[in-house]
ROSE-4610 file (N, C-alpha, C; in Angstrom, 1 decimal, always signed):
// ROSE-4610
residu = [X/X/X/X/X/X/X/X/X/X/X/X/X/X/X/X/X/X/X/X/X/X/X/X/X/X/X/X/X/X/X/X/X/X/X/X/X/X/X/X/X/X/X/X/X/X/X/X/X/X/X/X/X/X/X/X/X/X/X/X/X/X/X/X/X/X/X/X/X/X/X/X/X/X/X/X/X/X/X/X/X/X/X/X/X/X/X/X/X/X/X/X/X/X/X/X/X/X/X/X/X/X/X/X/X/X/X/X/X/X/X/X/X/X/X/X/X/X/X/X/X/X/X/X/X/X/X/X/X/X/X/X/X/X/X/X/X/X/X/X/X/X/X/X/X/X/X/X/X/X/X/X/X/X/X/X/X/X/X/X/X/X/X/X/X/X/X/X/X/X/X/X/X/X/X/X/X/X/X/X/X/X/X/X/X/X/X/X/X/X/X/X/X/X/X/X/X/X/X/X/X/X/X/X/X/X/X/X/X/X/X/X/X/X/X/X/X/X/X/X/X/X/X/X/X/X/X/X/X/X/X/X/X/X/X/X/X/X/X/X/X/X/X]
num = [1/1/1/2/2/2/3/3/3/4/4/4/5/5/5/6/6/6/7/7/7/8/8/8/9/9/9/10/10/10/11/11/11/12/12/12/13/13/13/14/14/14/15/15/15/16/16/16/17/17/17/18/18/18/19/19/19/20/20/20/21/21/21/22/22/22/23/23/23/24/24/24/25/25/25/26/26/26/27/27/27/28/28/28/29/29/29/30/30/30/31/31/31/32/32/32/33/33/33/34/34/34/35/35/35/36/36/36/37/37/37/38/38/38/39/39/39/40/40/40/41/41/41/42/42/42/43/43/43/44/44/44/45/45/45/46/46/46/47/47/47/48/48/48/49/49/49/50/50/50/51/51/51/52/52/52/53/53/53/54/54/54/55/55/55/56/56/56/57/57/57/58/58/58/59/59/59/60/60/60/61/61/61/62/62/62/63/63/63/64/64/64/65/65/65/66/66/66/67/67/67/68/68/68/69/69/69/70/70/70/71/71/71/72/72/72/73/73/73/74/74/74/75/75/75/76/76/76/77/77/77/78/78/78/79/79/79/80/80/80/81/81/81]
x = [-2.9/-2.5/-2.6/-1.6/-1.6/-2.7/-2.8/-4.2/-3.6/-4.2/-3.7/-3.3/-2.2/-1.6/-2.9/-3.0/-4.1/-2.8/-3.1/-1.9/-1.7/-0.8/+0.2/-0.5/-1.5/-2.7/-2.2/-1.0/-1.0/-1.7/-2.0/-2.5/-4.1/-4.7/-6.3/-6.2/-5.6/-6.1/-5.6/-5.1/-4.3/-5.2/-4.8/-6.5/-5.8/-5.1/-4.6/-5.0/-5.2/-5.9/-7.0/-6.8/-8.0/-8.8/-8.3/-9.3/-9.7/-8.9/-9.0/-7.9/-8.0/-7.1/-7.0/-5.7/-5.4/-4.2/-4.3/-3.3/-2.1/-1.3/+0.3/+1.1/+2.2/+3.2/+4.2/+5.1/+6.5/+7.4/+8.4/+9.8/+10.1/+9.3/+9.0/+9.0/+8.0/+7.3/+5.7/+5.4/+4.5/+3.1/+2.0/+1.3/+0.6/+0.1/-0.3/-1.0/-2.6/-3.3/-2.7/-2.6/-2.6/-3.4/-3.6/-4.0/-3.5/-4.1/-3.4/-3.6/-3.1/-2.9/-2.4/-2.6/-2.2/-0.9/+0.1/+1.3/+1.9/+1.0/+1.6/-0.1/+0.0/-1.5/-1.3/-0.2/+0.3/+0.3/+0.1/-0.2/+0.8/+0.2/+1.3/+2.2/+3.8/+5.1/+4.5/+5.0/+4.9/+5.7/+6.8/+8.0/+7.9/+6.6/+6.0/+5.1/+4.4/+3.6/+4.0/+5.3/+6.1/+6.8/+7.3/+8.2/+7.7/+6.4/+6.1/+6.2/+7.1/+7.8/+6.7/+7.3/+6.7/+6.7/+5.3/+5.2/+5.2/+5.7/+6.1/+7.1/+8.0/+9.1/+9.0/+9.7/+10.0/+10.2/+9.7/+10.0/+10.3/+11.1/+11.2/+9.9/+9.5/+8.6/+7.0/+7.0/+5.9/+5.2/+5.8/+5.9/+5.2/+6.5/+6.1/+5.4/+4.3/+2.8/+2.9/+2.9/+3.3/+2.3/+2.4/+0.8/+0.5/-1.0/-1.2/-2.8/-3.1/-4.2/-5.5/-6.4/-7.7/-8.2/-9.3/-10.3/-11.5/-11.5/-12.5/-13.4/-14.1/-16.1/-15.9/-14.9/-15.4/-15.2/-16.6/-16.2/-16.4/-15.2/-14.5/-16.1/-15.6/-16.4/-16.3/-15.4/-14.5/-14.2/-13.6/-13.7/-13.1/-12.0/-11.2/-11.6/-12.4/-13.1/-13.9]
y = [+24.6/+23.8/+22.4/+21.7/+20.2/+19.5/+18.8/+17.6/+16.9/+15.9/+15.5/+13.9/+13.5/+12.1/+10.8/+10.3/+8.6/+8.4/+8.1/+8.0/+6.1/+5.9/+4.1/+3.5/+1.9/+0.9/+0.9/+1.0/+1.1/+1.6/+3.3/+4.1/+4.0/+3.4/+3.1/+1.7/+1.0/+0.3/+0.5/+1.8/+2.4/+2.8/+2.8/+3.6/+4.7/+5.5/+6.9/+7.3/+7.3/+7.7/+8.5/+10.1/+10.4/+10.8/+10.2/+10.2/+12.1/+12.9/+14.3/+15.0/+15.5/+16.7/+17.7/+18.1/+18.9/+20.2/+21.3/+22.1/+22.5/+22.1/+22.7/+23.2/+23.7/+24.7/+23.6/+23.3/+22.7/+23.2/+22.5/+23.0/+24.3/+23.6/+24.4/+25.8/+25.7/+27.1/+26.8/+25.7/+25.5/+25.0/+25.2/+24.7/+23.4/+22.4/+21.5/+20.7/+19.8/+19.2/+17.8/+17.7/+16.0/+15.4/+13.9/+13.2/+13.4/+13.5/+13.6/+12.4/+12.2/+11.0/+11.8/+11.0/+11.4/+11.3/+10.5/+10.7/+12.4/+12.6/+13.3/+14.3/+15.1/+16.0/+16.6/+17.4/+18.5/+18.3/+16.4/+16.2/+14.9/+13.7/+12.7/+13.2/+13.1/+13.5/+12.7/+13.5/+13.0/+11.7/+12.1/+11.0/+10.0/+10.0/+8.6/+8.1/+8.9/+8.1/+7.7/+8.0/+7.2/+6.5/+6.7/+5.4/+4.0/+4.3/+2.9/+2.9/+3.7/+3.3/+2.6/+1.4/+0.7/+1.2/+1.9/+2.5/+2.2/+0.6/+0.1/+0.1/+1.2/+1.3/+3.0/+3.8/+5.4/+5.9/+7.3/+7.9/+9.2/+9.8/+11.5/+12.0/+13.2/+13.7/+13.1/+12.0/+11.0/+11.1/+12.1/+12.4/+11.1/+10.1/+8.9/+8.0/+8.6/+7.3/+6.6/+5.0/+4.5/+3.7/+2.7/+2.1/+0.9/+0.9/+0.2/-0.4/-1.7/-1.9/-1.3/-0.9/-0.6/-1.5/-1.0/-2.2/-2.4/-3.8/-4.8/-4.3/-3.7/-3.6/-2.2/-1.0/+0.1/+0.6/+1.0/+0.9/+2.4/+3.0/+4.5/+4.9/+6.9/+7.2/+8.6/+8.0/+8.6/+7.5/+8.3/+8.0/+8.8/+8.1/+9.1/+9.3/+9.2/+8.8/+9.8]
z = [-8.3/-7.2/-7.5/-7.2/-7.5/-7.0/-7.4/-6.3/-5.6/-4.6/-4.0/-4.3/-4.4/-4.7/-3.7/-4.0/-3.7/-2.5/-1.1/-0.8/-0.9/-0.2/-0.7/-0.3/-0.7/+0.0/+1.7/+2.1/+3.8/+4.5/+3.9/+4.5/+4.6/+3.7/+3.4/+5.0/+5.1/+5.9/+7.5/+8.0/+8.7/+10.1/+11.1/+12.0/+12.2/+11.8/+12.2/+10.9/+9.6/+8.7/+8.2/+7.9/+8.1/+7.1/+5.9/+4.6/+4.0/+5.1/+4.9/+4.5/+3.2/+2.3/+2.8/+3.0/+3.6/+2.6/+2.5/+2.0/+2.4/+1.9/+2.3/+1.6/+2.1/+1.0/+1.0/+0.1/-0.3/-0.3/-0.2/+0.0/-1.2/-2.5/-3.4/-3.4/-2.6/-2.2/-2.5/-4.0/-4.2/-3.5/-3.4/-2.5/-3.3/-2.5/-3.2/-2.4/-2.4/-1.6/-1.4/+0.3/+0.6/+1.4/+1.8/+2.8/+3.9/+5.0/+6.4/+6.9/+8.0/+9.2/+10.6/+11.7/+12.9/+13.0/+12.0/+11.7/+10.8/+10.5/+9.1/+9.0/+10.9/+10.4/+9.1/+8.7/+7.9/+6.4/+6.3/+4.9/+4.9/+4.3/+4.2/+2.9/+3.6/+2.6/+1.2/-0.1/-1.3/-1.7/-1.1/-1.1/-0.5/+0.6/+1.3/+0.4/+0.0/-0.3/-2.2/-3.1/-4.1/-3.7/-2.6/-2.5/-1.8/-1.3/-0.6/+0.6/+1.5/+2.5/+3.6/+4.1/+5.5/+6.5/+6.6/+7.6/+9.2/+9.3/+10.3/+10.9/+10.1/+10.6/+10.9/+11.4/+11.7/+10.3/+10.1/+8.9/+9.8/+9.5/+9.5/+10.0/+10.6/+10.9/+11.1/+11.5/+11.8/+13.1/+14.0/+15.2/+16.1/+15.9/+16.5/+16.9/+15.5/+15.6/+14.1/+14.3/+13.0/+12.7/+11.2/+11.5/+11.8/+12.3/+13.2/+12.4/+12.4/+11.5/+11.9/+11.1/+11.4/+12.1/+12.7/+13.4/+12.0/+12.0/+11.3/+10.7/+11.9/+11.7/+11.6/+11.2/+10.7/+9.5/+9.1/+7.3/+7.4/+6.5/+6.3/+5.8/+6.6/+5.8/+4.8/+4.2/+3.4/+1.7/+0.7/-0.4/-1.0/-1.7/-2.6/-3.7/-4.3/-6.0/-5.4]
């Protein structure tokens, strides 16, 4: 099973962000671990997170929560390393 891609610096400073790996199948068929978000419970897209995309704008299946900055004073408590 693949690991899961670091997802794009947007998403680390994101408040829908949930710093939780999540397993999913691919169009593939293949299964492979991602990051989730309240955008993207099911695993942030691979192709979001190589291409960059600004997630201030609508992506496909985002079910119309986009990002929005963290609040200041809370430090994650989560860690991708």
């Amino acid at each position: 099973m693949k690991e899961a891609l670091l997802p794009n610096e947007q998403c680390y400073v994101c408040k829908h962000f949930h710093g939780k790996v999540v397993t999913v199948r691919g169009a593939d068929g293949q299964e492979r671990r991602a990051y989730s978000c309240d955008a993207f419970w099911e695993g942030i897209p691979e192709a979001f997170i190589l291409s960059g995309h600004d997630h201030t704008r609508p992506y496909p299946g985002d079910h119309g929560v986009l990002w929005e900055p963290a609040e200041e004073d809370l430090e994650p408590s989560w860690s991708p390393w």
